[in-house]
Structures are given as C-alpha cells and as structure tokens.
C-alpha positions as CSV (number, residue, x, y, z in Angstrom):
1,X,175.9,302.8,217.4
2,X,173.8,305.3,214.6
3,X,175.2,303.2,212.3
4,X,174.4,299.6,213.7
5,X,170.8,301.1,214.2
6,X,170.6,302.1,210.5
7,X,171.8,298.8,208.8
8,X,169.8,297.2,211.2
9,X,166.5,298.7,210.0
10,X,167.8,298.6,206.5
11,X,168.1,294.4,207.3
12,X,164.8,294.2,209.1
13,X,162.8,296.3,206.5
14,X,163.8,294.1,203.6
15,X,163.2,290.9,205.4
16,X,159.9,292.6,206.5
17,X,159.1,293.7,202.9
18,X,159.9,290.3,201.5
19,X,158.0,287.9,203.6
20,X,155.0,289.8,203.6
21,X,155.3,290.0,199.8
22,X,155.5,286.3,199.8
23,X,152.9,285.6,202.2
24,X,150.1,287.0,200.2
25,X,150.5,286.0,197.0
26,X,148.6,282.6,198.1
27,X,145.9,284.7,199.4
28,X,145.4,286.7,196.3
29,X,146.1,283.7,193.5
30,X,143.0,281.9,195.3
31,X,140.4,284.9,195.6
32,X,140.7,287.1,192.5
33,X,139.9,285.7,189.6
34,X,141.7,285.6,186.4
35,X,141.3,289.2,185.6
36,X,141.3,290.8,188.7
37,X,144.6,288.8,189.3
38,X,145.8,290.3,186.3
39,X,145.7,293.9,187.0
40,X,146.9,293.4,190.2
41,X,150.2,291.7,189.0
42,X,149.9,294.9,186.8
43,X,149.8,297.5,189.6
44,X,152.6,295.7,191.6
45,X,154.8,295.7,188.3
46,X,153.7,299.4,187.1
47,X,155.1,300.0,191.0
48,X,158.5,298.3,190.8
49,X,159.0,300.0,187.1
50,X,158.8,303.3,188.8
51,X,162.6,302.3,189.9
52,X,164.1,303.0,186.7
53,X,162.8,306.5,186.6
54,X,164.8,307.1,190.0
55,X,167.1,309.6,188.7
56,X,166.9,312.5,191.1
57,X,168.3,311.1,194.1
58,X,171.4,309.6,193.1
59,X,172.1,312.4,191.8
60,X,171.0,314.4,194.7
61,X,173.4,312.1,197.3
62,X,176.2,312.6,195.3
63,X,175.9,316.7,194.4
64,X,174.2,317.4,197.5
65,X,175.1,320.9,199.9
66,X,173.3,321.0,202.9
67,X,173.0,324.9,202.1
68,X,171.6,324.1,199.2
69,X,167.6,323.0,198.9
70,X,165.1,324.0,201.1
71,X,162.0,321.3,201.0
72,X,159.8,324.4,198.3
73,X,162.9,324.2,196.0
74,X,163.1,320.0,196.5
75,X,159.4,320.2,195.7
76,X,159.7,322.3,192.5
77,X,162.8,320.7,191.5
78,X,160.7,317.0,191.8
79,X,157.6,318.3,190.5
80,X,158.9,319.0,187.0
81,X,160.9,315.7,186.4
82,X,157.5,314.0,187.6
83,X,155.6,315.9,185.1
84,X,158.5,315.4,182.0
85,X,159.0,311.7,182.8
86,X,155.4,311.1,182.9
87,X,154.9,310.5,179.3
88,X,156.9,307.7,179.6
89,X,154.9,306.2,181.8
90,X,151.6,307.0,179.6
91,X,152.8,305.3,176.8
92,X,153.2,302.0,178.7
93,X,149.8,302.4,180.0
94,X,148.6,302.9,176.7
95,X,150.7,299.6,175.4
96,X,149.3,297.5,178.0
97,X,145.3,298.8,177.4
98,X,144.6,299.4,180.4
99,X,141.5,301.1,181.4
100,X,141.3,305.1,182.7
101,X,141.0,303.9,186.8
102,X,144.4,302.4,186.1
103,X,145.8,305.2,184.3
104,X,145.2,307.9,187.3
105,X,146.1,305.1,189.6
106,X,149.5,304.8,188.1
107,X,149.9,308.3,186.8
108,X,148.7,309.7,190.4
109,X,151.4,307.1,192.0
110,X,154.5,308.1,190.0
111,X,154.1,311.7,190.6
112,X,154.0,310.9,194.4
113,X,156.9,308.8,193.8
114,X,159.0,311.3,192.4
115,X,158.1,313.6,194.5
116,X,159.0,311.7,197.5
117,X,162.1,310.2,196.2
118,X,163.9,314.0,196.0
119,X,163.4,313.3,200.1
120,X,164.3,310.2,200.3
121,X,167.9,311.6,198.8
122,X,167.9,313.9,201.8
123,X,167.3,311.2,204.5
124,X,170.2,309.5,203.1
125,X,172.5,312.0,203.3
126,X,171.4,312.3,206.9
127,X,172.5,309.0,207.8
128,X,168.7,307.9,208.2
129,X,169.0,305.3,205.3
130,X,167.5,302.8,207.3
131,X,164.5,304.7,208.3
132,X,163.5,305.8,205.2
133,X,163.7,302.0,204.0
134,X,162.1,300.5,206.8
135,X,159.2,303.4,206.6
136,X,158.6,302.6,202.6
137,X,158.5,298.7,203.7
138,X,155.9,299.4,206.3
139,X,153.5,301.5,204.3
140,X,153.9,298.9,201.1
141,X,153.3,296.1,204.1
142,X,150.3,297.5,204.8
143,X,149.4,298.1,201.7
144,X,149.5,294.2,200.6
145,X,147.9,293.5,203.6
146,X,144.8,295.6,203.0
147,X,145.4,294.0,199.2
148,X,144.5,290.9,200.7
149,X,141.5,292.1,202.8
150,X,140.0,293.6,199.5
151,X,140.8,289.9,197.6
152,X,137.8,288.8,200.2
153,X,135.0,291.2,199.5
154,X,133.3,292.5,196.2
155,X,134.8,295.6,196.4
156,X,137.8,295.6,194.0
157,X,137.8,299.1,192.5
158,X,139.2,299.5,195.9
159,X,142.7,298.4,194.5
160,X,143.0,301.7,192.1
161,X,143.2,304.2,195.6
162,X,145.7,301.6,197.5
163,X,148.9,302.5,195.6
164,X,148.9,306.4,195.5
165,X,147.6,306.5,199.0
166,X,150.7,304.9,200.2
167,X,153.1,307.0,198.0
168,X,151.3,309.8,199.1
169,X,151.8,308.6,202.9
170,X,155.5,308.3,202.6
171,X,155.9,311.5,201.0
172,X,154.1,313.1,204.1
173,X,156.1,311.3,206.2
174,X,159.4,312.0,204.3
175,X,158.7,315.9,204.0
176,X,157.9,316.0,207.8
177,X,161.1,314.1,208.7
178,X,163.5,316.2,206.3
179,X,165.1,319.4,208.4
180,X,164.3,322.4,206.0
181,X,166.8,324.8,204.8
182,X,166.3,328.9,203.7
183,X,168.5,329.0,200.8
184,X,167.0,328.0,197.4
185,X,169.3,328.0,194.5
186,X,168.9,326.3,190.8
187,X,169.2,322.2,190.3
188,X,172.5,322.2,188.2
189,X,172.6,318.0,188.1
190,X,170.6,317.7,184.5
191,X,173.4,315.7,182.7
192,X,174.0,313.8,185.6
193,X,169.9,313.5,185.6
194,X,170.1,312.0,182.2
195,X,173.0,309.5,182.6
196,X,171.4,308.1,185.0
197,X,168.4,307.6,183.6
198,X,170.1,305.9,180.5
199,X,171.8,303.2,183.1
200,X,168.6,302.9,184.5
201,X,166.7,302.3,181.3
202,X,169.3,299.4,180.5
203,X,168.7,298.1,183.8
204,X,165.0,298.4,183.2
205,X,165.0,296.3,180.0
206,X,167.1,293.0,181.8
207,X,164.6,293.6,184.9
208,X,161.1,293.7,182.8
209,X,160.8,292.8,179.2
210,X,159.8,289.5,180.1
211,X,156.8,290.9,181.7
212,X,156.0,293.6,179.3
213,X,156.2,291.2,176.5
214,X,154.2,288.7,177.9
215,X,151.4,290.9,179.4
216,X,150.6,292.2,175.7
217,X,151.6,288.9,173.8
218,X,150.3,285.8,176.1
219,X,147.7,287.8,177.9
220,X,146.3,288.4,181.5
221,X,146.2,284.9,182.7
222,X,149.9,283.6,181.9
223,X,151.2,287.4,182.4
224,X,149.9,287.1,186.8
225,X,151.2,283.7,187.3
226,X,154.3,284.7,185.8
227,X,154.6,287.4,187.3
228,X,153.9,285.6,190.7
229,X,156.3,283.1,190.5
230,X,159.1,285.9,189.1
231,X,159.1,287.6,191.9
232,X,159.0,284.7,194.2
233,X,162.2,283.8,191.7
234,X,164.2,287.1,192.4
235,X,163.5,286.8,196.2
236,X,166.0,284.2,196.3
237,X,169.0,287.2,195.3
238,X,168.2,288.7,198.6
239,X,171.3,286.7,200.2
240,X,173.8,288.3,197.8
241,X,171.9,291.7,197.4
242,X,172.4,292.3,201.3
243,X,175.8,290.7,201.2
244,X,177.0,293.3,198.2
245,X,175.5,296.3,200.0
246,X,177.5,295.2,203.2
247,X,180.9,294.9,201.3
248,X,180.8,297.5,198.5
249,X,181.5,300.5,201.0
250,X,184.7,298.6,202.0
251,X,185.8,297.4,198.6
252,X,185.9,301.2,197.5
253,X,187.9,301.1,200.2
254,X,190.7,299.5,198.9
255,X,189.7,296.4,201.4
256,X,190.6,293.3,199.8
257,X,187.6,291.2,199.7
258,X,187.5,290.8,196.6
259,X,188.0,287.0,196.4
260,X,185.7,286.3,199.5
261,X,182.6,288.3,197.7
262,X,183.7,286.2,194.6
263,X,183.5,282.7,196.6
264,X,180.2,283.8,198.2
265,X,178.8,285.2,195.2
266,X,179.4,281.5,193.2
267,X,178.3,279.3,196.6
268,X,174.9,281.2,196.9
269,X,174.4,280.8,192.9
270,X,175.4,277.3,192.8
271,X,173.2,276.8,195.8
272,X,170.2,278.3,193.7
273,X,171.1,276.0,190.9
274,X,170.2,273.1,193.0
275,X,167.4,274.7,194.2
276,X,166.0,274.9,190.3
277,X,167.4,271.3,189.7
278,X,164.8,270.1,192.2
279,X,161.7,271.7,190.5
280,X,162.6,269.8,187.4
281,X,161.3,266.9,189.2
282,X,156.9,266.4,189.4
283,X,157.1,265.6,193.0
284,X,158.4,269.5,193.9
285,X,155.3,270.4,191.3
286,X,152.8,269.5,194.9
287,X,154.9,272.5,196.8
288,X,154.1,275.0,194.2
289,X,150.2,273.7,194.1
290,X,150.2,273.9,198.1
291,X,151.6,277.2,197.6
292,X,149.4,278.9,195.0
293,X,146.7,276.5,193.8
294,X,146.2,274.3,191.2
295,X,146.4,277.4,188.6
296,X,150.2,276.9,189.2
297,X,150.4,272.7,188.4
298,X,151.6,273.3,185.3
299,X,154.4,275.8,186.1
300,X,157.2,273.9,187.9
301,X,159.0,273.6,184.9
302,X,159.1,277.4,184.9
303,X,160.0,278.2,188.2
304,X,162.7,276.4,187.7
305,X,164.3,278.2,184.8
306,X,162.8,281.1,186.4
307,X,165.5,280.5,189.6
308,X,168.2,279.3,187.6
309,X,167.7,282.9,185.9
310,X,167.9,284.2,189.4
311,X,171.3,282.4,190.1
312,X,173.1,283.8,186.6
313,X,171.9,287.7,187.6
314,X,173.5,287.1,191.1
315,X,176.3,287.3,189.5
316,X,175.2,291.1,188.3
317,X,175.5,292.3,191.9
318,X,179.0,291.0,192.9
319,X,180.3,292.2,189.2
320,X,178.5,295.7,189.5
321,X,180.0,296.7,192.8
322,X,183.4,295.5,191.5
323,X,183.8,297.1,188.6
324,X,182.1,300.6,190.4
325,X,184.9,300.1,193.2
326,X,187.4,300.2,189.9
327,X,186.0,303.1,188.3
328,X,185.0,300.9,185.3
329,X,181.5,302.4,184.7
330,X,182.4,302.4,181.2
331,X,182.7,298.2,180.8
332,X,180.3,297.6,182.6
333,X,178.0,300.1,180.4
334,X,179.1,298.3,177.7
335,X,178.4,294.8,179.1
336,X,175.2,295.8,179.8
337,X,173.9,297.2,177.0
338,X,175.8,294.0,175.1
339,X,173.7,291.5,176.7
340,X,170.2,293.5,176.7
341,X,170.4,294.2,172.9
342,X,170.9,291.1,172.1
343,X,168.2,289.6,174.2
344,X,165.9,291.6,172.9
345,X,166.3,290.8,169.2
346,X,166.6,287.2,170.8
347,X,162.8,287.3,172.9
348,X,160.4,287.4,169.9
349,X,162.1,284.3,167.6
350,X,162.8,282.3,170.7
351,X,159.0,282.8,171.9
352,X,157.7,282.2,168.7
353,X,160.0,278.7,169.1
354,X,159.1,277.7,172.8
355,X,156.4,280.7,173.5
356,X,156.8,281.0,177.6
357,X,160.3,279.0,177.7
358,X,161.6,280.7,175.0
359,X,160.7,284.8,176.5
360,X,162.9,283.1,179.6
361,X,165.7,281.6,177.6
362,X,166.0,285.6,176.0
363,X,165.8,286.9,180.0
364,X,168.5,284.8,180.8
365,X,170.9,286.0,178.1
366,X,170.1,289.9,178.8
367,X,171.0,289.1,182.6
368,X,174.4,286.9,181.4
369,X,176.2,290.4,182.0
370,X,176.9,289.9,185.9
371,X,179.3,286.9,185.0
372,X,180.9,288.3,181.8
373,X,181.8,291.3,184.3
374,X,183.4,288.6,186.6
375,X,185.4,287.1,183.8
376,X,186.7,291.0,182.8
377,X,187.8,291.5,186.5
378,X,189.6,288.4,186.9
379,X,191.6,286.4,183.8
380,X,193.1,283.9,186.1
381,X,192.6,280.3,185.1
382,X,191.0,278.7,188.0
383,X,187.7,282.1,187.5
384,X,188.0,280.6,183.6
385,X,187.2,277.0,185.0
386,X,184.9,278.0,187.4
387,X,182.9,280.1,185.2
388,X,182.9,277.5,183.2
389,X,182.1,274.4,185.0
390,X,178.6,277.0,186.3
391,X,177.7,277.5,182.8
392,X,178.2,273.8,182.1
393,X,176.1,273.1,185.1
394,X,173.3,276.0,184.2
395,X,173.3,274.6,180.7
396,X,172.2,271.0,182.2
397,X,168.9,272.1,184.2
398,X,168.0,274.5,181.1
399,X,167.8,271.7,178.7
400,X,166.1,269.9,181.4
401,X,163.2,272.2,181.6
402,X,162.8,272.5,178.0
C-alpha cells in the first residue's frame, strides 16, 4: 500500500509539474518582452542544467548505510561538491553574458541545489520517493505561477529571488523530513562521484547544446522561443519516461518484458511522428499562434522537427534501461559518447548551412543513440526492418521541414 502511495505521487507530481509548465508559457510569451523573455528561458534552462551536476545522490542511494551520515556530515559532505562544481557553472554564466543579478541568482540556486539533493538521496532510500518528487513539483509549481504574476506588473527584477527561494524551500523541507543519525564518518564515493559526473556530462551535451549554442550564436529572441517550443517538444516523452520507470525495476528482475517495452517504445514514437507530420502542414501553424502568439507563426516548421527529435530520443529511454538491466554500461557509454561527438563537430557546419534547421538536424544525430542501443540488444531481422522502416519514415518529415 506504501508503495502504491509513493508511485502514485511520483505519477501525480510529474503530471502536476508538466501541465503547469505548459500552461504558462502562453502567459509569459505575451507579457515579457523580447528580453525579459529571454532571461527567463535562461533561468528555467540554467535550472534544468543543474541535473547533470547531480552526482551525489546516485551515489549516495547506491553506497548508502543508515549508520552512516548524520544530516552535519550530509551538509558538509554537499557543501564542498557545491563549492568545487561551482566553477563550472560560472563559466557558463560568463559564456552566456549574463549580467551580476543573474550570476548570484544562479550561483545562489545551485548551491541550494546541491545541497538539497544529498537529502533528497536519503528520502529515497526511505521509500519516500514520491514525496520528495511531488514536494520539488509543488514548490517549482508555485514558482511558475508567481512567474506569471510577476509577467503582469513592472516589477521584473523580481524573477532573480524566485529560483533560490524555492531551492532553498525544499532544502528546508528535505532537512526537516530526513530522520538524523549520530555517527559521522568520511564520504568514501569520490570515484563513483566522478563517473557519474562524466555520464552526466554526456547526457548533458545531447540534452542542451542546442540551447547553449543558440543562446550565444542566434541571440535572445530566437534562443526563448526555442526554448519554449523545446520543452513543449520533450513533454511529449512523458508517456515512455513513466512507462520505463514502471518496468525497469522488473526487467532487472529477469521479467521478460522486454519485447512489450520494445512494442510500446516504437508505437508511442511512431505516434509522435505523426504528431510532427501534421505541423508540416500551415493550417496546424493557427494552433501554435492560438497557443503562443503571433511571435510563434513562423515556427511550425520547427516544432515539427523539434517532435520528431522527441520521438528518435524515446528510443534513449527503452535502450538505457535495457542495456543497464544487462550490465552493459560500457556500450552504452560508448554509444553515447559516439553520437554526441559527432553531433557536435556536425552543429556549427550544419548551422552555418540551414542556421536554426541545421543546430536541430545536429540535435537529432547526438540523440540517434537510444535506437542504435535497440539494434545492439536485438539483431533479429524483423528489429532490423523495423528500425528501418522508422528511419525511413523520420527521414520523410525531416526533408519535409527543410
């Protein structure tokens, strides 16, 4: 019954979470201007970048005694990857120009972030991973809510305090829900601290080059709608992200569902193909104006190759928990890094080619990785065909928007 209760936060939270992201990106398209939009679109990527520094609680769940770390030692142990890792960080602020407000904004958030995400590990290993998901979604709910409440006034400094008030908030909330323990020994987890970091990284570069190329190369404008309309884009994984996170446990197993998650995983992307066949066509342009505005005419052709995007990286999902349940960490390493070196030497001649088109034609070769996976899992000829008659099919509606 703990256990319905948990997924069934974890379910509501990221429902929650996504519709409310959806809902006010409308509001905020048609009441900050050009600029404002921009560094907003900036604050909400900065925000989801801070996932790729996330490399003290896997490592946490996975070495964790509960004898272990009391909540000072946690703290500590938190307190000095925050402060190592924030360099990083820096350096992108610096790339992007952005002004000193944003800077402490961001800065102030990640250290929060890290800080909370050392219990966030220990909520997990609870059994409360649920509550810690659906108490992250509320906070960032409310946080895009009062987003939209500044959009309407003349106050938009405002912004800058909204995103490290929240991170603080949930690390208040975490450290109070966290039972405390006496016994404080030293973190022994660095290598594992650093391997993960180095998958995260790679994950990092499929998940937003496109952005940080764009927000320095095509400029503030071009960078928000984008931005906008990516997001909305990789909503439309939610189906397969949920069903992955409900199977993988039992394909470690040994269960054999593998060729049902396979099935699903190629019905949902060739249902997302169709999805970006039908914004190739002008009439579907009117759903995107009536969504956003008339700043987003222009960009059907776009949000089409941005889903069809979406519908290759589903495959990423189904092919990562596979070859995890195998122990192949290795491959899929290897497949990984494959496809993201070679969009990224791909990105700046395809964008000096087709400029927007072309930074998405590279995205979609760095996230090609989830269906080479499939094809290493499973020679058999009927995958090869299948595989094939996708590609064929993903081919058509690229040349389409091009």
């Amino acid at each position: 019954m703990k256990a319905l209760n948990q997924k069934n936060q974890l379910i509501i939270a990221t429902l929650v979470n996504s519709f409310v992201g959806i809902a006010i990106y409308p509001v905020i398209a048609r009441n900050f201007n050009e600029q404002q939009l921009h560094i907003v679109m900036l604050l909400i990527f900065v925000n989801a970048l801070f996932g790729a520094f996330d490399v003290l609680k896997p490592v946490l769940i996975s070495n964790f005694n509960r004898e272990i770390y009391s909540k000072l030692s946690l703290f500590n142990l938190s307190s000095f990857v925050a402060i190592t890792l924030i360099p990083l960080i820096l350096s992108y602020c610096l790339f992007i120009d952005a002004s000193a407000l944003f800077i402490i904004s961001v800065l102030t958030s990640f250290y929060f972030y890290i800080l909370s995400s050392v219990f966030w590990a220990m909520l997990d290993i609870s059994g409360k991973v649920g509550t810690a998901v659906l108490i992250r979604s509320t906070l960032f709910s409310i946080m895009y809510i009062m987003l939209c409440y500044i959009s309407f006034l003349e106050t938009f400094e405002n912004i800058y305090f909204l995103l490290p008030t929240t991170h603080f908030l949930i690390l208040v909330v975490f450290i109070c829900l966290v039972e405390d323990s006496a016994v404080e020994v030293n973190f022994k987890g660095g290598a594992r601290v650093f391997s993960t970091l180095t998958q995260n990284s790679l994950r990092a570069i499929i998940d937003f080059t496109d952005r940080l190329f764009i927000s320095k190369f095509l400029g503030g404008g071009v960078f928000a709608y984008y931005s906008i309309l990516a997001d909305l884009a990789n909503k439309t994984n939610l189906p397969i992200q949920l069903t992955n996170s409900y199977m993988y446990p039992k394909i470690c197993t040994g269960s054999s569902l593998y060729s049902r998650l396979r099935v699903i995983t190629y019905a949902l992307s060739g249902l997302l193909l169709i999805l970006s066949l039908l914004f190739t066509f002008e009439a579907s342009h009117t759903l995107l104006v009536w969504y956003g505005g008339r700043s987003f005419e222009e960009l059907g052709n776009v949000f089409s190759l941005l889903i069809a995007v979406a519908s290759l990286y589903s495959f990423a999902f189904t092919s990562q928990s596979l070859l995890r349940a195998k122990d192949m960490y290795v491959l899929l390493n290897k497949i990984t890094l494959f496809t993201s070196l070679i969009g990224l030497l791909m990105i700046y001649p395809l964008f000096l080619i087709l400029q927007l088109k072309g930074v998405i034609l590279a995205v979609l070769i760095m996230k090609s990785n989830g269906i080479i996976g499939i094809l290493f899992l499973d020679d058999k000829l009927r995958t090869r065909l299948m595989a094939l008659l996708y590609v064929c099919f993903l081919s058509f509606i690229v040349m389409l928007n091009l």
